[in-house]
C-alpha positions in Angstrom: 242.2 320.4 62.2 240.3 321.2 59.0 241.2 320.8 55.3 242.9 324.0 55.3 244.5 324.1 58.0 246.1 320.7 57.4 247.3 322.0 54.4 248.4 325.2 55.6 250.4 323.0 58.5 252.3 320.9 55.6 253.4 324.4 54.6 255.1 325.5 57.0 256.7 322.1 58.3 257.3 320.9 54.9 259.5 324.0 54.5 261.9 322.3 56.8 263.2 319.6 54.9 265.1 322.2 52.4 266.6 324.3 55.3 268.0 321.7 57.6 270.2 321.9 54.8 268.7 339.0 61.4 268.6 341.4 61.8 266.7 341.3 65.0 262.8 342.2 65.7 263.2 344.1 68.5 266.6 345.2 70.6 267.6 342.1 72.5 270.4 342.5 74.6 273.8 340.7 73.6 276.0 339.2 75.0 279.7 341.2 75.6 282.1 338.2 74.9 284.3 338.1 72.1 283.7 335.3 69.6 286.2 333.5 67.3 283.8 331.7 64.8 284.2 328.1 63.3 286.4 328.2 59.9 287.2 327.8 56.8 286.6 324.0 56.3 284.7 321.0 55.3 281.9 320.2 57.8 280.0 316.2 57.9 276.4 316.2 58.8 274.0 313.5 58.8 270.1 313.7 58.4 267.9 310.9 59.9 264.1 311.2 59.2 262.5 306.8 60.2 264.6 304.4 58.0 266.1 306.9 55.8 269.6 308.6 56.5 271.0 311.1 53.7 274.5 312.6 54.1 275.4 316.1 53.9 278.6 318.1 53.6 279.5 321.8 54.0 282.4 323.2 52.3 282.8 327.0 53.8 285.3 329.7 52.8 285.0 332.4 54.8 286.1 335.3 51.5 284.3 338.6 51.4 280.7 336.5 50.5 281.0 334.5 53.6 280.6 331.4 50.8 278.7 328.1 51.8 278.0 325.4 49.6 276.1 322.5 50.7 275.9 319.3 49.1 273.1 317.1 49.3 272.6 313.9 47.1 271.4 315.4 44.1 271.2 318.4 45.2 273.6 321.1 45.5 273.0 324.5 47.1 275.6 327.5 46.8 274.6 330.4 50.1 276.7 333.9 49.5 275.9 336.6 52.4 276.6 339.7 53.4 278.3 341.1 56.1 275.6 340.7 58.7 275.6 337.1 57.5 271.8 337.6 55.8 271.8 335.3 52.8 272.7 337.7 49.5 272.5 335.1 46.6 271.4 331.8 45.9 272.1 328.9 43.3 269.9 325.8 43.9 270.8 323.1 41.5 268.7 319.6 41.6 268.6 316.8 38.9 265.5 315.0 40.1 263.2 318.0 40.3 264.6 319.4 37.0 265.4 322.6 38.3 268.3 325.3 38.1 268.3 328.5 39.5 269.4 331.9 41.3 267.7 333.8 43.7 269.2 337.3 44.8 268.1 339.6 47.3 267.3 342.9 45.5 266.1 345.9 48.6 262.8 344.6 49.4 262.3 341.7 46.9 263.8 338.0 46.5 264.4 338.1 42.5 265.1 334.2 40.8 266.0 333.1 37.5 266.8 330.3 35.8 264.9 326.7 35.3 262.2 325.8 37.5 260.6 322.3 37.2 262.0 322.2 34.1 260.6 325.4 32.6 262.0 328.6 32.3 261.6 331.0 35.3 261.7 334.5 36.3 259.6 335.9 39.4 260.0 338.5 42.3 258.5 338.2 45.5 258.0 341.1 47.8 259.3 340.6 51.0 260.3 343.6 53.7 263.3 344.3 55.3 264.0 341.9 57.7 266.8 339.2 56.7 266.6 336.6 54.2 268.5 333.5 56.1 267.8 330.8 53.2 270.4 328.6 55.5 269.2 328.5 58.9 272.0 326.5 60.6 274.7 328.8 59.0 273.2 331.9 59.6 271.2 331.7 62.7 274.5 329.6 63.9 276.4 333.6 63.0 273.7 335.6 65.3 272.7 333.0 68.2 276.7 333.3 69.7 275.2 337.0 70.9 271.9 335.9 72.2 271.1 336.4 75.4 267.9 335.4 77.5 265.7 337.6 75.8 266.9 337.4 72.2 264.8 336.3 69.2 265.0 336.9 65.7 262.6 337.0 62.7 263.7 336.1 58.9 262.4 335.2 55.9 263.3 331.7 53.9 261.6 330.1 50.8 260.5 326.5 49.9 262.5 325.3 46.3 259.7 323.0 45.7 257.3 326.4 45.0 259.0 329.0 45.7 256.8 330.3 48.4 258.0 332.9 51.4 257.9 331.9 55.1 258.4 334.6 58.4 260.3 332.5 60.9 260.9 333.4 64.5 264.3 332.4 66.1 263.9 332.3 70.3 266.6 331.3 72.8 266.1 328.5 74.6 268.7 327.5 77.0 272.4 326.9 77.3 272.7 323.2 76.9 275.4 320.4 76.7 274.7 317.6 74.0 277.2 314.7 72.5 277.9 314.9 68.8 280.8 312.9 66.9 281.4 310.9 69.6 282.5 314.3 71.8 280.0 316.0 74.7 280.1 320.0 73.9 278.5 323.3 75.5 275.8 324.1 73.4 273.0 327.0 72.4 269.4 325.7 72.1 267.5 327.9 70.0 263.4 327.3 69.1 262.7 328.1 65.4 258.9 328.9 64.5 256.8 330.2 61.9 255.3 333.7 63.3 251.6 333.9 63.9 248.9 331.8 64.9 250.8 328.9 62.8 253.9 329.6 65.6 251.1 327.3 67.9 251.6 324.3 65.4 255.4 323.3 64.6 258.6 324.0 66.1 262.0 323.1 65.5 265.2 323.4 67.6 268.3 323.8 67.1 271.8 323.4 68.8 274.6 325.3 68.1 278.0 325.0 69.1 279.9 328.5 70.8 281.9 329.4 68.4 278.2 329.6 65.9 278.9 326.0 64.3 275.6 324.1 63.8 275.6 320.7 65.6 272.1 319.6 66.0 268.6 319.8 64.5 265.1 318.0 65.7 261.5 318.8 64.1 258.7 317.4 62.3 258.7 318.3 59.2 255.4 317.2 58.1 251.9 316.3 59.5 251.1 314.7 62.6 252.7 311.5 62.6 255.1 312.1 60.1 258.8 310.5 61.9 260.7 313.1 63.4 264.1 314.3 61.5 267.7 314.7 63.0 270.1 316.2 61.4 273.4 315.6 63.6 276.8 316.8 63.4 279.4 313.6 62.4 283.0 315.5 62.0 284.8 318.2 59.7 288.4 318.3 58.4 
């Protein structure tokens, strides 16, 4: 792999560390069933990367914003969407990167604001119509309860360490039964990669209980060698 290409590689799997935090492509076919999804509640996650374990909690209320605010240490991120479950609006707030900001979906364009690094920022970045899903597990977790064999979808997110854009591809894997919290549960495996020839280089997947909840996450975010991360499902209340 050459200069560039390692770089462009820590790109794309670099991205990952934020998110582990559709419209479709084509016209999959969907499932029929009904679906009663996970609610209103607190949600316990734990992220595993070597020696290093961080804790996360969810706090969702499911209002007219479908409103998720995840808290990471020193970190917190606030996720409004719409009624597709797209994300709509954004408020990243970090103390140890020095930064403070919105990001709203405006038509075709992801519009931020606020303090970046510690400076001042205000930039627009094109984009297209396909979905903006900042937070993968929340609202792939929304559209993966309809997949069927042949369903994929295709999203943008953005890294908060530059602001960057990234086209992701979501792919059904397999039905799948894992143990999380200490409890073995039916589960959707879905592959997450970036689109393109860089689709060759990383993956991610992701399990998903039935009713959309997001249980289980395992990828390398990083160059070759970097420890794989796990970010597991530990309880709610």
């Amino acid at each position: 792999m050459t200069t560039t290409q390692t770089k462009q590689y820590k790109r794309y799997t670099v991205a990952f560390g934020f998110f582990i935090v559709v419209f479709l492509a084509a016209a999959p076919s969907y499932s029929q069933q009904t679906v009663t999804f996970f609610p209103k509640g607190s949600y316990r996650f734990e992220e595993r990367k070597g020696k290093d374990t961080v804790r996360i909690q969810w706090e969702y209320a499911p209002d007219s914003n479908q409103q998720l605010t995840v808290y990471r240490p020193m970190e917190t991120f606030v996720f409004k969407h719409d009624l597709s479950y797209a994300t709509s609006y954004i408020h990243y707030k970090t103390i140890t990167k020095k930064s403070d900001f919105t990001a709203i979906r405006v038509k075709k364009n992801i519009e931020f604001d606020g303090i970046f690094k510690g400076s001042p920022k205000q930039e627009k970045i094109d984009i297209d119509n396909l979905p903006w899903m900042q937070s993968i597990p929340f609202s792939l977790g929304r559209r993966v309860v309809h997949f069927a064999a042949d369903s994929e979808a295709v999203f943008w997110v953005f890294r908060p360490d530059n602001l960057s854009v990234i086209k992701l591809k979501a792919e059904f894997d397999s039905y799948d039964t894992i143990t999380v919290a200490n409890k073995t549960t039916p589960a959707i495996r879905v592959i997450v990669h970036p689109t393109g020839l860089w689709s060759a280089f990383w993956h991610g997947t992701y399990w998903f209980r039935r009713d959309g909840l997001f249980l289980l996450y395992r990828g390398v975010n990083g160059v070759p060698g970097t420890a794989e991360t796990v970010i597991e499902y530990t309880g709610s209340e």
